[in-house]
C-alpha positions in Angstrom: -92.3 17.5 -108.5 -88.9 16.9 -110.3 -89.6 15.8 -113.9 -86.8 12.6 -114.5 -87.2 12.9 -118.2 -83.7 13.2 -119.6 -83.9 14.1 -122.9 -80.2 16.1 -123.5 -78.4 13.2 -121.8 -76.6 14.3 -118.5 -76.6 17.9 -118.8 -74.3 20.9 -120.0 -72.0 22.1 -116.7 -69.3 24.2 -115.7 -70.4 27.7 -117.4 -69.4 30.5 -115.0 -72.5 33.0 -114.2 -71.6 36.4 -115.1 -74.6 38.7 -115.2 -77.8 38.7 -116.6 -80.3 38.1 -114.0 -81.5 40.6 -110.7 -82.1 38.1 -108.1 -78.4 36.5 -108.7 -76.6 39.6 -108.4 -78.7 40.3 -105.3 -77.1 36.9 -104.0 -73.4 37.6 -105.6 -70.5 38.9 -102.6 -67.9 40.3 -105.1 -65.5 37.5 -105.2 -68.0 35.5 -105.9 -67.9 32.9 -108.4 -71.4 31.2 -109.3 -71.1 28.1 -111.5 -73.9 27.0 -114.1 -75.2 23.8 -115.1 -78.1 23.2 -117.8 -80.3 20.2 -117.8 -83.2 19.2 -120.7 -86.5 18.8 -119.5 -89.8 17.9 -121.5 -91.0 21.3 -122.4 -88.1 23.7 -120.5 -84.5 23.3 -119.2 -83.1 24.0 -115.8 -80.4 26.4 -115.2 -79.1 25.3 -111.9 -76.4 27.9 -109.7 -74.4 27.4 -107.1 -70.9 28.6 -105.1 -70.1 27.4 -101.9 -73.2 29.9 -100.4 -76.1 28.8 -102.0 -78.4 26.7 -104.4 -80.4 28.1 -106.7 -82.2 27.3 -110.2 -84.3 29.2 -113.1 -86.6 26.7 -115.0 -87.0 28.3 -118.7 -90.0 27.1 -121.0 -88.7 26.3 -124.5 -91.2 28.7 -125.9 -89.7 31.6 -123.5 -86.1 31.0 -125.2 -85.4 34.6 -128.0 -81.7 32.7 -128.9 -79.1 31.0 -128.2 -75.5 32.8 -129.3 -72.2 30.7 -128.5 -68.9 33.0 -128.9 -65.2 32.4 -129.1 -62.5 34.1 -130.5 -59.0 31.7 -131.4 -56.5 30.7 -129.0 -53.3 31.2 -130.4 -50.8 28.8 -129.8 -47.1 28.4 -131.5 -46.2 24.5 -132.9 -42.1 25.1 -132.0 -39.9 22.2 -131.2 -41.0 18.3 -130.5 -44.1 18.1 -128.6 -46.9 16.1 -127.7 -49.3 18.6 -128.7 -47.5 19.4 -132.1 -47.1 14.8 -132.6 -51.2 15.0 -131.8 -52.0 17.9 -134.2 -50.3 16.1 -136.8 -52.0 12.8 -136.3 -54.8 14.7 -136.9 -56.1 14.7 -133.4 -59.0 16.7 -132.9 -57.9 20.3 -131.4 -59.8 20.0 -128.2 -57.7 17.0 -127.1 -54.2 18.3 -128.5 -54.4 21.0 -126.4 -54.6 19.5 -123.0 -50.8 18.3 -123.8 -49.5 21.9 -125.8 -46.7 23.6 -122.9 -47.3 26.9 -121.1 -44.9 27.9 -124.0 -46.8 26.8 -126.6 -49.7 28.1 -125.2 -49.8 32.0 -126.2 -53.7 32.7 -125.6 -56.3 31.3 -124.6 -59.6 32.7 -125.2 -62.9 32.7 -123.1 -66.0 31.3 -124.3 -69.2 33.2 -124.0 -72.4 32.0 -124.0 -75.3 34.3 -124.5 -79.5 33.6 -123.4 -82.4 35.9 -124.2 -85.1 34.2 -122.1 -88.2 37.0 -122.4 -86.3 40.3 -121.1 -83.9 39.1 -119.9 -80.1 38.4 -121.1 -78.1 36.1 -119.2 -74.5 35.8 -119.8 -72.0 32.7 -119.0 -68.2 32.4 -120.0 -66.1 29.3 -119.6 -62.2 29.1 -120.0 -62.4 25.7 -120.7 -62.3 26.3 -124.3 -64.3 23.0 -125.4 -66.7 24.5 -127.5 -67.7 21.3 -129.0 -69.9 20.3 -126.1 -71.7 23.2 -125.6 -72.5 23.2 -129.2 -73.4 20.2 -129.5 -76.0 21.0 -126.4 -77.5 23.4 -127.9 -77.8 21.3 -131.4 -80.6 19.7 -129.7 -83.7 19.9 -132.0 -85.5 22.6 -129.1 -83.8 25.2 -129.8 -84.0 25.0 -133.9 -83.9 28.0 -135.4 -82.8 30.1 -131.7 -79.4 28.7 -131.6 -76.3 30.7 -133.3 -72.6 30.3 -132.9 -69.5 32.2 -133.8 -66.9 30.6 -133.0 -63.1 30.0 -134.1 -60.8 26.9 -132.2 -57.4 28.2 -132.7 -54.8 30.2 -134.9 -50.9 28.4 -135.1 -48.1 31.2 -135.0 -44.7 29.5 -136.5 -42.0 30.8 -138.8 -43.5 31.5 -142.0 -47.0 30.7 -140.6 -47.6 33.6 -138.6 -51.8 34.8 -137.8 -52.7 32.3 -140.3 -56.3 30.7 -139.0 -56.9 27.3 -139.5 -60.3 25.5 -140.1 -63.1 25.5 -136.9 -62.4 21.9 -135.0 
């Protein structure tokens, strides 16, 4: 029986699957790549995976959860010349959004998110290249996982003349 009780809203999706559980490597081709989606239930939430192959989904009791750890490292970017992304930053647009308008050449790196699960024994690893961190923080916020959820996490550093490796404050 599926439960219809959304308590998270919609969901958390697009997390890529990268290791972490048996029976998904046992499903994995090497090129694979298996995509992740969470959704809140009652008294668990549902890690649903699929690629173009298969369907598959791990229902994990709150109570079963160890932690939670969210990681990301700055994207470095460089504010040169008249931009969109350097008129937004400005403003005082939030980072997230900026950056969908910064240029190749303004953007110098950007840096993976990882997203870390003890559930029992096992640890189950996800990365997104995304980089919006907010939302999957703001997930896993959520009043259930008090206490199991951790994050370390830096939005960006700005290289310019005279401002060169100095970080700026989290988003």
């Amino acid at each position: 029986m599926l439960e219809r009780l959304q308590i998270g809203g919609v969901g958390l999706g697009g997390l890529r699957y990268m290791e972490g559980l048996p029976e998904m490597e046992k499903l994995r081709n090497v090129q694979d790549t298996i995509v992740a989606n969470f959704e809140m239930m009652r008294e668990a939430f549902v890690i649903r995976f699929r690629n173009v192959e298969f369907h598959s989904m791990v229902l994990c009791r709150f109570s079963e959860i160890k932690s939670v750890h969210l990681y990301k490292e700055a994207d470095v970017l460089r504010m040169q010349g008249r931009s969109l992304f350097k008129t937004l930053m400005n403003k005082g647009v939030a980072y997230e959004t900026a950056r969908m308008f910064a240029t190749p050449r303004q953007l110098i790196h950007l840096s993976k998110i990882r997203l870390t699960i003890v559930i029992g024994e096992e640890t189950i690893i996800f990365e997104n290249l995304e980089g919006f961190t907010s939302k999957i923080s703001k997930y896993f916020q959520h009043p259930v996982f008090k206490g199991k959820y951790t994050e370390d996490v830096t939005a960006y550093e700005i290289l310019d003349e005279g401002d060169v490796g100095k970080p700026l404050d989290k988003f």
